[in-house]
Structures are given as structure tokens and as C-alpha cells.
N, C-alpha and C positions, 0 to 999 in steps of 0.2 A: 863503631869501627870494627869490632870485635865482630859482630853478625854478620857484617858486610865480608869478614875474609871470610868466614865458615860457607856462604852465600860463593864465593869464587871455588872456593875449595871443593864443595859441593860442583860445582859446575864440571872442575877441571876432572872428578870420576867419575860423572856423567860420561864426558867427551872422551876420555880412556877406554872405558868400558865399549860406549858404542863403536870406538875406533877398535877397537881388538876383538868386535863380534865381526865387522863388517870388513877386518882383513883376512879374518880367520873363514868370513863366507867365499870369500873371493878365491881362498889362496889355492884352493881346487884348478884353478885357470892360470895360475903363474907359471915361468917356465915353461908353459905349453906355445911352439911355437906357431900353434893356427888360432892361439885367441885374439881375441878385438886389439887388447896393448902390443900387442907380438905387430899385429897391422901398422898401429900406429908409429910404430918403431920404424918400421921400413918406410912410410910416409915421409919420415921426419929425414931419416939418411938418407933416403933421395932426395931430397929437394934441397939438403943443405951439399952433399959432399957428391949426389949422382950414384948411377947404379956400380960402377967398381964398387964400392965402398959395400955397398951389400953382400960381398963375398966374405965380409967378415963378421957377419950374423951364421944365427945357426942355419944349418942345412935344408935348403926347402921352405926358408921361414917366408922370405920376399920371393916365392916363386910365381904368386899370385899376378902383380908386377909385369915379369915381362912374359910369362903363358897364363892372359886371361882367361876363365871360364868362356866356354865357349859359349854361354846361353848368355853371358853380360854383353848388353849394348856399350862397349869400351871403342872407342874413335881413335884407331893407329893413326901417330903423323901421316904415313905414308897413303892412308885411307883417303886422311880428310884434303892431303895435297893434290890425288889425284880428282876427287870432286872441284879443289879448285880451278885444275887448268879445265876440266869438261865444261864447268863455267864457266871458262872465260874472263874469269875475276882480272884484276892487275895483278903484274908480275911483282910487284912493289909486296903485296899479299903473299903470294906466293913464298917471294925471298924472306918475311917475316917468319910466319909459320915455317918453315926449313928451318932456320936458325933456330929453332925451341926444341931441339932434340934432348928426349927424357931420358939420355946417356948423360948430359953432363949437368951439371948442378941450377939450380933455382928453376925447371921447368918440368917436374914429377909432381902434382896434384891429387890429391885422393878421389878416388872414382867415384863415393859417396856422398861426400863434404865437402862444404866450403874450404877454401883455401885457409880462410882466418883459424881453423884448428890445427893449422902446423905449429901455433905460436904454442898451445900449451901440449903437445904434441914434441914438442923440440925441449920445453923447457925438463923433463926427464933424461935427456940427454946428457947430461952434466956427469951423470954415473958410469960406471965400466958397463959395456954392451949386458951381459947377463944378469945386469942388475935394475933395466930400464923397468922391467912390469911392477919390479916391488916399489920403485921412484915416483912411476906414473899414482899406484893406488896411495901413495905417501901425498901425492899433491891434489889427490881428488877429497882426502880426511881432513887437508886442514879447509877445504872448498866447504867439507862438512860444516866441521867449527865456526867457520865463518857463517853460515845459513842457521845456525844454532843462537849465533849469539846478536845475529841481526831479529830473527822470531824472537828474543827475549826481550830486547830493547825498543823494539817498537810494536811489539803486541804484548807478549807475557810470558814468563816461564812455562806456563802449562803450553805454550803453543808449542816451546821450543822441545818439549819434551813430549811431547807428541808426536813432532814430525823424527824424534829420534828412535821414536817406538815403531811408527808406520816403515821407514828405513831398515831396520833389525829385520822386521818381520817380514816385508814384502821383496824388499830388494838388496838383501846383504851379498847376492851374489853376482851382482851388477852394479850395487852405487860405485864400489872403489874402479872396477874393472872395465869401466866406459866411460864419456865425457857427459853423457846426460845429464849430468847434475850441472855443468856448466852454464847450459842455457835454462836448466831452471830456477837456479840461485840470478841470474840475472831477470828472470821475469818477476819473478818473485818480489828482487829488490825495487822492480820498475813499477809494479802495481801498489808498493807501499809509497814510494815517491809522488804516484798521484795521487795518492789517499791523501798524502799531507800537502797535495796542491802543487808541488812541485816540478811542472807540469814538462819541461827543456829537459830535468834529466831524468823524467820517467822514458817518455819519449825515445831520449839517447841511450837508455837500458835496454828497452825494447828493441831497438834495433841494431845493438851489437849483440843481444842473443837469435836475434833473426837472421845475423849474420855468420850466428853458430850453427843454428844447425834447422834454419828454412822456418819449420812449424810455430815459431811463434808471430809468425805476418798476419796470423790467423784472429790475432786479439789484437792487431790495429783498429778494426771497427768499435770492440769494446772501448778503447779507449779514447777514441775521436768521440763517439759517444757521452761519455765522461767528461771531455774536456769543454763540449760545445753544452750541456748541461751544465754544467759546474762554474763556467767562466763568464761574466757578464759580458753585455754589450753585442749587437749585432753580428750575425753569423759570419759575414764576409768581414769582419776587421780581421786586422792583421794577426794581432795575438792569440786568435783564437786559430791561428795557422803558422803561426813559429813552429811550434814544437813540431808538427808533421812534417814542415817543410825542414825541420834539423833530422827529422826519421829519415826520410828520402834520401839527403843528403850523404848521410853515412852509408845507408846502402848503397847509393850510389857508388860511394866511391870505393868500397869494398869491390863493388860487381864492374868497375871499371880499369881498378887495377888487376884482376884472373887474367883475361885475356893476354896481358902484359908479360903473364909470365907463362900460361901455356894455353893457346887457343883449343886444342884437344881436349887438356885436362880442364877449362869450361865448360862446353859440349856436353862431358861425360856424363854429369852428373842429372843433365838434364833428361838424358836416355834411360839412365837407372832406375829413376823412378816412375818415370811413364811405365816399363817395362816389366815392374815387377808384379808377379801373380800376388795370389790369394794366398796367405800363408795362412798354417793351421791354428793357430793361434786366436786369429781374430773370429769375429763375431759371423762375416760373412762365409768364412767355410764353415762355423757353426750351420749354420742354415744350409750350405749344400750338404752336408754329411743331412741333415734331416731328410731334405729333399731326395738325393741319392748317393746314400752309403755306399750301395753297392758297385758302381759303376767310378768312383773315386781313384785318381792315379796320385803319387805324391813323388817329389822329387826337390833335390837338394842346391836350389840354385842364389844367387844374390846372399848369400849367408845365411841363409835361413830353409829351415822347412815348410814346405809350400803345399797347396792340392792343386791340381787340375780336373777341370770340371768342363763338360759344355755347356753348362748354364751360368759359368764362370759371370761372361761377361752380362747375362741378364741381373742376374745377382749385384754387383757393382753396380750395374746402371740403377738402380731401386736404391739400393743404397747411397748412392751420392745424389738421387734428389730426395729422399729420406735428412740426408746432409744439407741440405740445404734449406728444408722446412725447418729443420731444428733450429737451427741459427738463426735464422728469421724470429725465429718466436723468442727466442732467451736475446738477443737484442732490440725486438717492440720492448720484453717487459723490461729492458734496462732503462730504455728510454722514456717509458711509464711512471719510471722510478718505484717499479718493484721490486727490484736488486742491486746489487751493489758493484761496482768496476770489479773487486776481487770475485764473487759468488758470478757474476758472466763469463770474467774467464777463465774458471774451474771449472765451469760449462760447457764452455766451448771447446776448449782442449779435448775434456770424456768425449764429449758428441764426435768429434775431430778423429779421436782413437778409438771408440767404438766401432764408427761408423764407416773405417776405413779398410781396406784390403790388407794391411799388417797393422799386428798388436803385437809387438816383439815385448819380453820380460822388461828391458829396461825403459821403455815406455811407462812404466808406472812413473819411474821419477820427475815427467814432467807435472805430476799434477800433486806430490805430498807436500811440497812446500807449502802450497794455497789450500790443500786440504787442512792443514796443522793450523796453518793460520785463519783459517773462519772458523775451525768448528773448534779447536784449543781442547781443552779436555771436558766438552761436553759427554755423558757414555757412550749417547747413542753412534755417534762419528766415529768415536773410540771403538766401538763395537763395529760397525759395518768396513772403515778402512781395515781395522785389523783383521780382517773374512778376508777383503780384498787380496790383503798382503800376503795373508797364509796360503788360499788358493792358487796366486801367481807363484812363489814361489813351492807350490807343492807341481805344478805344474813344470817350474823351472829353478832347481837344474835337476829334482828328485826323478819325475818321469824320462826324464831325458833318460836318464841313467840308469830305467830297470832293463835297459835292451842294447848292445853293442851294435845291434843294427840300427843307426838310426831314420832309416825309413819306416821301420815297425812301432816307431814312436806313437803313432793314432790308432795303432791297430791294439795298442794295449784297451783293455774295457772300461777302465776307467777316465782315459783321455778327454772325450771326446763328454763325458760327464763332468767331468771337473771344471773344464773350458768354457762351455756352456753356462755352468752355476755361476761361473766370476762376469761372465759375458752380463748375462741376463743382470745379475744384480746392478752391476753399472750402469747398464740400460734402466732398470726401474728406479734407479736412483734419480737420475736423468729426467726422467717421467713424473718421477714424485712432487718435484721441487717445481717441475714446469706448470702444473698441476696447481698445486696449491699458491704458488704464485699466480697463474692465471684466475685461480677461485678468489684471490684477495683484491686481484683488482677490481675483479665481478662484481662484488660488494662494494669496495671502496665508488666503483661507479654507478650501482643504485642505490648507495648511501648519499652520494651527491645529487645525485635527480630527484631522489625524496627532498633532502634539503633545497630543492630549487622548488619542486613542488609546493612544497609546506609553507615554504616564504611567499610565492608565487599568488596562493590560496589567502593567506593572511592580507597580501596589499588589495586583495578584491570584496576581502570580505570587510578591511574598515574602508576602503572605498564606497562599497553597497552601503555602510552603515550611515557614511558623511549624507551619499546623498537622498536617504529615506528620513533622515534627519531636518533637512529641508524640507 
């Protein structure tokens, strides 16, 4: 009993500690009225109370709102009503879409996100207006605790204390200050649910983090995977298609109620991301800076810093079927059964975020929860996330901040080296494991053809013996 409290008590300065490194990383962005919670703040009062209500935020904070960037693909009511008479749609159409003016309450969506982030988006709300960013990072720490103490109880302390290490050191100035953690403590939880079989609400985890924030649809395959391995009885029964058909379902009904409340604010989001460049951060303008430095334009669009290239979109294109060799190959060897539902999709995610046109800073947190949890306090993981961690955030928010211009962000000398180093390791990480997974099957399959061999050889040669015995 006695060891057991010391055991809690230990825990509770654990989760102290890391909570007052990782508010104390953030607190740099509080009060600032153009950070990501500042965003979500105006999300939330618009959609609950409508844009008056915004007049009593700070100055400029919801200006985003009603004077879009002019580079975002954002769909005015008035845009998308005049496309609908040119079409000729129903007037029935017509008078819906009219009626969802993002002047008055429940029809202001975030340009970015799913609608389902207004819910923990609102839930800061509760505080006086100037107190919402410290509310929001107060209900992202206990999000923490909770991912701490779920990696304790069904993996092990060292796991949980690992991913509170990779946390500190890669993302303290993004865990509290974004919702990322959100959809990762639900995949997280969703991939430990299949581990123990649990197949309806790995499923239904999955896909109310898919419906946080998109990227994790991307480890549906690993999991159907998993479950048509793992589940006896013929492919086409039923049970070995509940649980997708419960995935579907929820998303569905997510992606069937947007419309409902703003036809625009569904549209939007789908333009955003088609539409966004090459930000500097990821892997792919690594390689146009290689290709051509000198000819490189950068600019500040989508929230992020970007490059423009004109080999932009050859770049991409390499890359996204690069993207899609990769995944093929870490899901044959899942289905080999050379890895594991967790080690595929900590795979597929890197591959996902490598290999993609943005690697923004808070992107690391969709993948430390399942880093903490496979590798737990092995060194070497301990050693390479923690490179990981330091480089991201030596990149972000340190470099941000040796230059008040932040277009001259890449043009520091170190940039563009540091980017690279974190890039490339991810990448050989990626490599390594695909690698020696491939090389184990290699064996494990002319381990088997010898032993067919061997057997093979043995029934012919007491065959020959029976009948020279004769």
C-alpha cells in the first residue's frame, strides 16, 4: 500500500513538472492575438453567439474571419450562391444556402478543420474572453495526463515517461498551444484497443480522431489489415466488417451534419488543402533549395511559411508517388506479418509527414505517443526521438525568432541545415526499419524453401531406399 502511494506520488511530479515545462514553452504565444488558440477563440464565438459577438475580443484578433487572406481558397456565401443560380441548381438550394449567413450563430466553420473541433474549441470558453489561451493549454495538460497514464497502464511506465520526455524536448511549444494532441491520444488509444482485440472501439477511436483533424484515414488500411489477420473465419463475414462499417458510419454522420450547418464552411476546407504550397519546413523544399537555392521566392500564406519554386509541382509529383511506394511496402510487410498494427502506423504517419508538401512543428505530436509506446525506454529510440525533438524545436520557435522579418527565416545559414538533418533522419529511419524488415522476411522465406527443400529431399531419398530394398 505504502509503495503504491509513493508510486502515485511519483507520478503526480512527474505530470507537474512536465505540465509547467510545457506551459512555460508555450506561454511565449499566449495573449498574442494572431496565435493558433487566439484562432480558435473566434471559431468558437462565432459559431456559438455569431460575428457581433467578435467585437468584444481583442482588436484585429478575428479579422482573419471576415477579410480573408487573399491567397486562401475561402468560398463567400455570396460566391458560392452566385455559382448556384449559373447552375441552375433548385431554388429550394438556393434558399438553404442564403439562410446560413456567418453573421448569425451556428453557421461560421473553421476554414481549416472539421467542424467537430468547435466542441473542444468552445469547451475554454467557460473563462473571461482574456483568459481563453491560458483555459485552452489548461485542457490540452490534463489531455496530457490522460496519454500518460493510459501509456502506463497498458504498456509501462518507461513508455509513459518517454513520451513525456519526447513532449519537453520536441514539442513544448506546441503540445499545450494546438489541438494535435487531440487526434493523437485518440489514435493512440485506438491502436491499443486493437492490440487487445477490441476491434468496435479501436475502429470507433479511429474514426472520431479522423474526424479531428483528416490525417489519421491514412491508418484505416493498417487496421483493416490487422483485423482481417487477426479475426478468424472468411473474409467476406460479417464481423470481420462491423467495425469498418461503425468507421464509415461515424464519419458519415460527422460529414453529413457540416453541410447542415454551413455549406461554404464544408467547401472550405476542402480548397485549403488542395491549395496549399510547399512550406519550408518539409522535406520537399528541402530538395528544391538543393536543386535551386538561388532562384527560390518565399511567402507567408495559409499560416505558414512557404517557398515557391517552378519545379514546385514536379517535386510533389515524385513525391507523392514516392508516397505511395512507401505504403505499399510497410503494408505487404504488415500483412507478412513483419510488423506490428502499432510499428505500421508509426510508419505510415512519418511516410504521410515526410513525404508531404507541410511538416509544420506541431506535426511531431501525431506520432510520440506510438513512438513512446513501441520503443519505451529502449536508448537507442531514446536517443534518435530525442535528436528528433531538439532539431524541431531548435528549428521552431528558436530560428523563427533570430529575425523580426520573418521571410528571412531560410535565408538564416543554419536553416536550411538543420531542416535537412531532422528531414533526412526521419527519412533513414523510415528506411532502416523497411529494410531490415524486408531483409527478415528474405530469410524467414529462404528459411522456409530450405525447410521444404530438406523435407522434400528426405521423402525421396527413403522413397529410393524402400524401393532399391526390393
Amino acid at each position: 500500500m505504502i509503495q503504491k502511494q509513493k508510486t502515485v506520488w511519483k507520478d503526480v511530479l512527474v505530470l507537474l513538472v512536465v505540465g509547467g515545462l510545457l506551459y512555460y514553452g508555450a506561454y511565449g504565444q499566449m495573449f498574442f492575438k494572431a496565435s493558433d488558440a487566439a484562432r480558435y477563440q473566434c471559431y468558437a464565438v462565432a459559431f456559438w453567439q455569431g460575428w457581433a459577438r467578435l467585437q468584444k475580443l481583442s482588436l484585429g484578433q478575428c479579422a482573419f474571419l471576415a477579410h480573408p487572406d487573399k491567397d486562401l481558397p475561402v468560398i463567400s456565401q455570396n460566391g458560392l450562391l452566385h455559382l448556384i443560380r449559373q447552375s441552375r441548381l433548385p431554388d429550394s438550394l438556393i434558399h438553404f444556402v442564403a439562410a446560413q449567413s456567418p453573421l448569425q450563430p451556428y453557421h461560421t466553420l473553421p476554414f481549416e478543420y472539421p467542424w467537430t473541433m468547435l466542441v473542444p474549441f468552445s469547451l475554454a470558453l467557460i473563462v473571461p474572453a482574456h483568459w481563453y489561451q491560458v483555459a485552452f493549454a489548461i485542457e490540452m495538460l490534463l489531455l496530457v495526463g490522460c496519454i500518460y497514464l493510459v501509456l502506463q497502464r497498458w504498456q509501462s511506465r518507461q513508455a509513459a515517461l518517454a513520451y513525456c520526455l519526447y513532449l519537453v524536448v520536441g514539442s513544448s511549444p506546441t503540445a499545450v498551444a494546438r489541438f494535435d494532441l487531440i487526434p493523437a491520444a485518440l489514435t493512440l488509444f485506438a491502436v491499443i484497443c486493437a492490440t487487445h482485440k477490441h476491434w468496435n472501439r479501436a475502429f470507433a477511436l479511429l474514426a472520431l480522431a479522423t474526424v479531428s483533424k483528416v490525417y489519421p484515414v491514412i491508418l484505416l488500411v493498417p487496421f483493416l489489415l490487422a483485423l482481417q489477420r487477426t479475426t478468424p473465419g472468411k473474409w467476406y463475414t460479417w464481423h470481420k466488417w462491423q467495425p469498418m462499417a461503425l468507421f464509415a458510419g461515424i464519419c458519415a454522420l460527422v460529414v453529413a451534419i457540416s453541410p447542415l450547418l454551413s455549406v461554404t464552411g464544408t467547401l472550405t476546407p476542402v480548397g485549403y488543402f488542395a491549395n496549399r504550397p510547399v512550406q519550408v519546413e518539409s522535406l520537399p523544399a528541402s530538395i528544391l533549395w538543393l536543386l535551386e537555392k538561388s532562384s527560390l521566392t518565399y511567402t507567408f500564406t495559409f499560416d505558414s511559411l512557404n517557398v515557391l519554386s517552378p519545379l514546385s509541382s514536379n517535386v510533389v509529383g515524385l513525391f507523392t508517388v514516392l508516397l505511395g511506394v512507401g505504403l505499399l511496402s510497410i503494408w505487404w510487410l504488415q500483412w507478412r506479418k513483419r510488423m506490428d498494427l502499432a510499428m505500421a502506423c508509426l510508419l505510415t504517419l512519418l511516410l504521410v509527414m515526410i513525404m508531404g508538401k507541410v511538416f509544420s512543428p506541431q506535426y511531431l505530436l501525431w506520432v510520440l505517443p506510438l513512438a513512446a509506446y513501441i520503443g519505451q525506454m529502449n536508448r537507442w529510440w531514446l536517443l534518435f526521438w530525442t535528436m528528433i525533438g531538439y532539431l524541431t524545436t531548435w528549428i521552431y520557435p528558436y530560428m523563427y525568432s533570430m529575425t523580426s522579418d520573418l521571410l528571412q527565416v531560410p535565408s538564416l545559414p543554419q536553416f536550411y541545415l538543420i531542416t535537412m538533418t531532422r528531414n533526412f533522419l526521419l527519412l533513414g529511419f523510415i528506411l532502416s526499419v523497411l529494410i531490415s524488415r524486408f531483409w527478415i522476411s528474405h530469410r524467414l522465406s529462404d528459411n522456409k524453401e530450405q525447410a521444404e527443400y530438406s523435407k522434400q529431399s528426405g521423402e525421396n531419398l527413403q522413397r529410393d531406399l524402400v524401393q532399391s530394398s526390393r
